[in-house]
N, C-alpha and C positions, 0 to 999 in steps of 0.2 A: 560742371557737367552732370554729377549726379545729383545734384537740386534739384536741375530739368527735368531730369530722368525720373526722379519721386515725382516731381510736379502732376508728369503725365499720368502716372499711373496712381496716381489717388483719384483723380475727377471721375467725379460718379455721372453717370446719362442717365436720364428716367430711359425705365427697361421698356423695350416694344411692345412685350408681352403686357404689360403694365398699363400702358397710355398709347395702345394705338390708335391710329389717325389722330393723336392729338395733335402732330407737328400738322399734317393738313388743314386740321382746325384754323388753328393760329394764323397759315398761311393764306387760308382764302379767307378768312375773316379779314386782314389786311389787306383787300381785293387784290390779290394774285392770280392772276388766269395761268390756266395749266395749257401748256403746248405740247396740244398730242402729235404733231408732226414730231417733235422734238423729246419725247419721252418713249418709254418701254415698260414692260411688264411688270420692272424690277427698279427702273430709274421715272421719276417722274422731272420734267420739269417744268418751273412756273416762272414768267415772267411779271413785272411789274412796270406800269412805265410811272406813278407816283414815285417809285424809290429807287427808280434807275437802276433795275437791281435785276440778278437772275440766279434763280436757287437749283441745287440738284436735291429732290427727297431721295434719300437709297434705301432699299428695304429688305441689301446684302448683308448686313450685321446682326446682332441682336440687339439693338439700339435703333431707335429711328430716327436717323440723320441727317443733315443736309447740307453741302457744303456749297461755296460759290465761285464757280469756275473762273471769273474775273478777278476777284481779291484774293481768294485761297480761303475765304473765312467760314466758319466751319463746328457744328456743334449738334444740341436739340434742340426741342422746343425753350429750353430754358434762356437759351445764348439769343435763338432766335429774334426772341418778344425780348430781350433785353436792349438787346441794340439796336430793337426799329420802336418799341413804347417805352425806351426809358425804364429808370430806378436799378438799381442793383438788387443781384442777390449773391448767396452763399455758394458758388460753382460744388462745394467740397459735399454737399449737405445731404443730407441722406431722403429719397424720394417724398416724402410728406412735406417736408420745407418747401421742397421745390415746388409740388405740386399746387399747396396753396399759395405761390407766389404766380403760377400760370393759370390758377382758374381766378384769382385779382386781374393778371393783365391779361386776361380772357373777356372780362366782362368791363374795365377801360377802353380795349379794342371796340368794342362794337359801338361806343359812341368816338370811336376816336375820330380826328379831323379830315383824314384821308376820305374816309367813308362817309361822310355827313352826307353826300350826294349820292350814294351808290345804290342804284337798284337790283335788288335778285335779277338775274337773267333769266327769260323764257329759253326752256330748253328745248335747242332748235339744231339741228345737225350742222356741222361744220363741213365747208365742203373740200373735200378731200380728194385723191388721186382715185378711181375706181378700180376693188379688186380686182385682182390676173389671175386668174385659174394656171396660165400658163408662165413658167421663168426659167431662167438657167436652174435651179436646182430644183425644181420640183412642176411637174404635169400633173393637171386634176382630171381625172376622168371621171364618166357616169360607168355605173356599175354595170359587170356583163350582162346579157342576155338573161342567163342560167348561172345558178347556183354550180354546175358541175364546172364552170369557168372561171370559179373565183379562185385566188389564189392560194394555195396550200397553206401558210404562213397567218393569214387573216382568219381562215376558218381555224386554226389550231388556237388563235388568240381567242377568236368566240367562245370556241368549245371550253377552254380553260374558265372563260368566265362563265359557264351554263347558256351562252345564249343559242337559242338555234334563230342560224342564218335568213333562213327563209323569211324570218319577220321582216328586211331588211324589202324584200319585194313585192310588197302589202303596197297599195297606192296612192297612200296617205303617207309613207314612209320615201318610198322611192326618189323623188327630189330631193330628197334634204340629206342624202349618203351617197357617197363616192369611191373613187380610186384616189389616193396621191401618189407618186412615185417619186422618189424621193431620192437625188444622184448621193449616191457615196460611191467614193474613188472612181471607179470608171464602170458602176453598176448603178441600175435603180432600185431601190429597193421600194416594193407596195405596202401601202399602209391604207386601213377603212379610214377615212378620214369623212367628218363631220362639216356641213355647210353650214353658216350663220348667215341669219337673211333679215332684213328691215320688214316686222310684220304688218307695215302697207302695203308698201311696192312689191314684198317677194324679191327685192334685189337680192343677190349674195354681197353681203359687206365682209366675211371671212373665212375663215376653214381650222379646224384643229384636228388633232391627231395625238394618237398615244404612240410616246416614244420609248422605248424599250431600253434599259441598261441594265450588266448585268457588272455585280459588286465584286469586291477584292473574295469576297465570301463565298461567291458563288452566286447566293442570292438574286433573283430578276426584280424590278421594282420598275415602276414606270412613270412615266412624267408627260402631264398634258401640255402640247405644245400649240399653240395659235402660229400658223403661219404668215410673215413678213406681209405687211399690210393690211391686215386683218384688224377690224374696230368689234373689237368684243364688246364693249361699254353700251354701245347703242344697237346692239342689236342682238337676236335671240334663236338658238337652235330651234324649229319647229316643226314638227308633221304640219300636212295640208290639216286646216280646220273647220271644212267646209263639212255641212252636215252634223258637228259635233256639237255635245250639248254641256262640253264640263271640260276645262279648261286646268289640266295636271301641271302643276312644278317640279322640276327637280333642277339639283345643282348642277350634276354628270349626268351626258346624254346615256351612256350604259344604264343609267339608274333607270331614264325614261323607259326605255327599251326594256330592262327586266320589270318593269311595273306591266309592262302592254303585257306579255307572254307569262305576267301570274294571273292576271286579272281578265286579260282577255275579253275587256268593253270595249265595243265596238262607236260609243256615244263619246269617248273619250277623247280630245287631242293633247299633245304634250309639247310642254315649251322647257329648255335647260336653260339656264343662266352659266355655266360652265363656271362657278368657283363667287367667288365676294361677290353678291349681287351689288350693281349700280343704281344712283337716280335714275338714270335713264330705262333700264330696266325695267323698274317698279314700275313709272311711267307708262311704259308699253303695254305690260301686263294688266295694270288696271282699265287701260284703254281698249284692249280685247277683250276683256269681260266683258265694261258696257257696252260698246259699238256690237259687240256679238252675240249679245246677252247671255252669258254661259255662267255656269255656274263654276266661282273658282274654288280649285283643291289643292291645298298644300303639301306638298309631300318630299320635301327635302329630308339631310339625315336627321339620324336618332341623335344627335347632341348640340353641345351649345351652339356651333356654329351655326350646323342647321336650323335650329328655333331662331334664332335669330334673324336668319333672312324671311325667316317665316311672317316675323314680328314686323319685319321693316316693310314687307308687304303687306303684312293687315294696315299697317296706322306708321302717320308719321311720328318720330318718336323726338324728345326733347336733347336726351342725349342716354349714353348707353355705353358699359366697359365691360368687354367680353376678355377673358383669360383661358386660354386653350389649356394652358400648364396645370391650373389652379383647379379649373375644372367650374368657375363659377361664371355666372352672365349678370348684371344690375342692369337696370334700366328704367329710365322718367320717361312719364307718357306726357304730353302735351299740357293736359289738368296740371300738373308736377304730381302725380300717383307715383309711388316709386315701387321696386319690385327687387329682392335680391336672392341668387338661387345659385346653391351650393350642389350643383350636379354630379357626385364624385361617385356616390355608391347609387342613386338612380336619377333617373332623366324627369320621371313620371311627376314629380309635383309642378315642375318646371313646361311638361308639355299640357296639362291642367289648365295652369293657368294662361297658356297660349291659345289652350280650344276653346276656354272661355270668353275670349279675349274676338276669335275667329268668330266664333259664332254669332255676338251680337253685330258683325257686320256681315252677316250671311256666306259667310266662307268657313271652306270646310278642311280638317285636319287629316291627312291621314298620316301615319306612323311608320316607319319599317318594324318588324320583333328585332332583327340586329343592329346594325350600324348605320346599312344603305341597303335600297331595294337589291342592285346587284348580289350583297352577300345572302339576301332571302331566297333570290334566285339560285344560285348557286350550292344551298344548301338541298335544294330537289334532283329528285334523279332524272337525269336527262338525256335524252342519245345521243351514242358516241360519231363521231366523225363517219366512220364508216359507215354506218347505220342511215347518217344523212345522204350520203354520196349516193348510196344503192336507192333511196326514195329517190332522188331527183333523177340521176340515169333512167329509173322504169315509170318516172312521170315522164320523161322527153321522149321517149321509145313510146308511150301513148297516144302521146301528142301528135308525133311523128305518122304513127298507124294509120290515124284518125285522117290525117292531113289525104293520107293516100289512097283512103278508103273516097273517102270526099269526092277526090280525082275522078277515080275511077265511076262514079257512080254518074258525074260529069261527062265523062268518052260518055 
């Protein structure tokens, strides 16, 4: 019994933080399709019908794992590619062994015999159940009339972040923000919640929201949630971008929305990718630049992550290992140009060579001075709740005048 017991707790996993999306790698390189009916945010799964097989990725650990709901069998990328491409390795070995024993059976994969036939697939939408604004736990409304209508709770979250509300009924902005309410115990509670729409059709394919927790500490922290049937992957928070001439990224729609209200270009529209941008994604995005001819601007955050997504929309990249811990990003361009940046004490050589990189394909960089445009925003002084309440009251009370004047000049 305590054999086992050591057994278990010597096996080392290459660390997530270390080699992420490698097990993805590994797995669609073995032509694995991913069943997004059948996955989540947090579990992904892939079927295969070559290996009669069905994997779970989970990305609940600090290991990126995957086990198989049929056999129980279960590991990383090491175990993986061991027991579908053969040879052995050291399970006990410390990450460098391992590693070059999975960039070997990384580069056997791609000629392996499964694959001899396998075409990249055109990426084409899957067809799927069509968002519900409406469900037992949560109704989406459109936003009220007036700002003096919205809910007490929503404007206190704005104001916490700098934003003033009213940007929210600008007409470029207005379809693409909401009500959700959201049933807990026998109340609803309202939340701004954010609409994701396919930039052809203007469907809504989903909705997110920020959810609010607060810690054993006291602390409030918050967590982006995509509501139940919602396909993030293929599709993109946007204002209307009709008449605009420059085409803004950011990761968080908050960020969008503080860049409009520092900047205040009116030639501007904005697209979020809400967190890891996708193929699909990029995809879209490049596809509204050309079909719209706009000029695109990057403006994700100030650190690795963000250059990163930045980078995967300039150019398709070879391959790339991003470490949030470490503080550093590498990455091979297509040529095999390699690049490696030790971002810890500053960002600036690292976004250098990113602008450099933007600009020979005529897109453009822009930067936050802190982390995300939201914290820039938020660093300016702004009016208080109050202050707004009494603007919109004595704009509706004008409004209202006006209407009756109107009337009267009608009799």
């Amino acid at each position: 019994m305590d054999t086992k017991n050591n057994f278990r707790r010597s096996r080392t996993y290459i660390k997530y933080a270390e080699c992420r999306h490698l097990l993805r790698a590994a797995v669609e390189l073995l032509g694995y399709k991913l069943d997004k009916s059948g996955s989540s945010t947090r579990d992904l799964k892939y079927k295969s019908e070559a290996f009669d097989d069905v994997i779970i990725i989970t990305g609940r650990t600090n290991y990126e794992l995957f086990f198989n709901p049929r056999t129980s069998e279960r590991g990383d990328v090491v175990q993986f590619l061991q027991h579908r491409a053969g040879s052995t390795v050291n399970q006990f070995a410390e990450l460098q062994p391992n590693r070059q024993f999975v960039d070997q059976k990384l580069r056997e994969a791609s000629g392996y015999t499964l694959r001899t036939d396998y075409v990249e697939p055109t990426r084409t939408k899957t067809v799927k159940t069509p968002f519900c604004p409406d469900t037992e736990q949560y109704v989406i409304k459109s936003l009220p009339e007036t700002l003096d209508q919205m809910p007490n709770g929503i404007l206190a979250l704005l104001q916490k972040r700098g934003i003033d509300p009213q940007v929210f009924w600008e007409k470029d902005m207005w379809n693409s923000v909401g009500i959700l309410w959201l049933k807990h115990n026998e109340r609803r509670i309202p939340n701004l919640v954010f609409l994701w729409k396919d930039p052809e059709s203007w469907e809504t394919l989903g909705a997110q929201y920020k959810f609010y927790m607060q810690g054993p500490d006291g602390q409030q922290s918050s967590k982006k949630v995509f509501v139940k049937g919602s396909d993030r992957s293929q599709s993109l928070w946007m204002t209307n971008l009709e008449g605009k001439t420059k085409l803004f990224i950011t990761e968080d729609v908050f960020d969008a929305v503080a860049h409009r209200l520092l900047m205040k270009d009116d030639t501007i529209g904005y697209c979020a990718t809400g967190g890891s941008i996708t193929p699909e994604q990029i995809a879209q995005i490049r596809s509204l630049v050309k079909t719209r001819q706009m000029q695109l601007v990057l403006g994700n955050d100030n650190d690795g992550a963000g250059m990163l997504s930045n980078l995967k929309i300039i150019t398709d990249l070879k391959s790339y290992e991003y470490s949030k811990q470490r503080q550093t990003l590498q990455f091979t361009m297509m040529d095999d140009t390699s690049y490696s940046f030790d971002y810890s004490r500053s960002t600036e050589p690292l976004v250098a060579k990113i602008r450099e990189l933007a600009e020979k394909r005529n897109i453009l960089i822009e930067v936050p001075r802190r982390k995300d445009w939201n914290e820039d925003l938020k660093a300016q002084p702004s009016q208080t709740l109050t202050t707004l309440r009494k603007e919109c009251q004595q704009s509706l009370q004008r409004e209202t005048h006006s209407r009756v004047q109107q009337k009267g000049e009608k009799l």
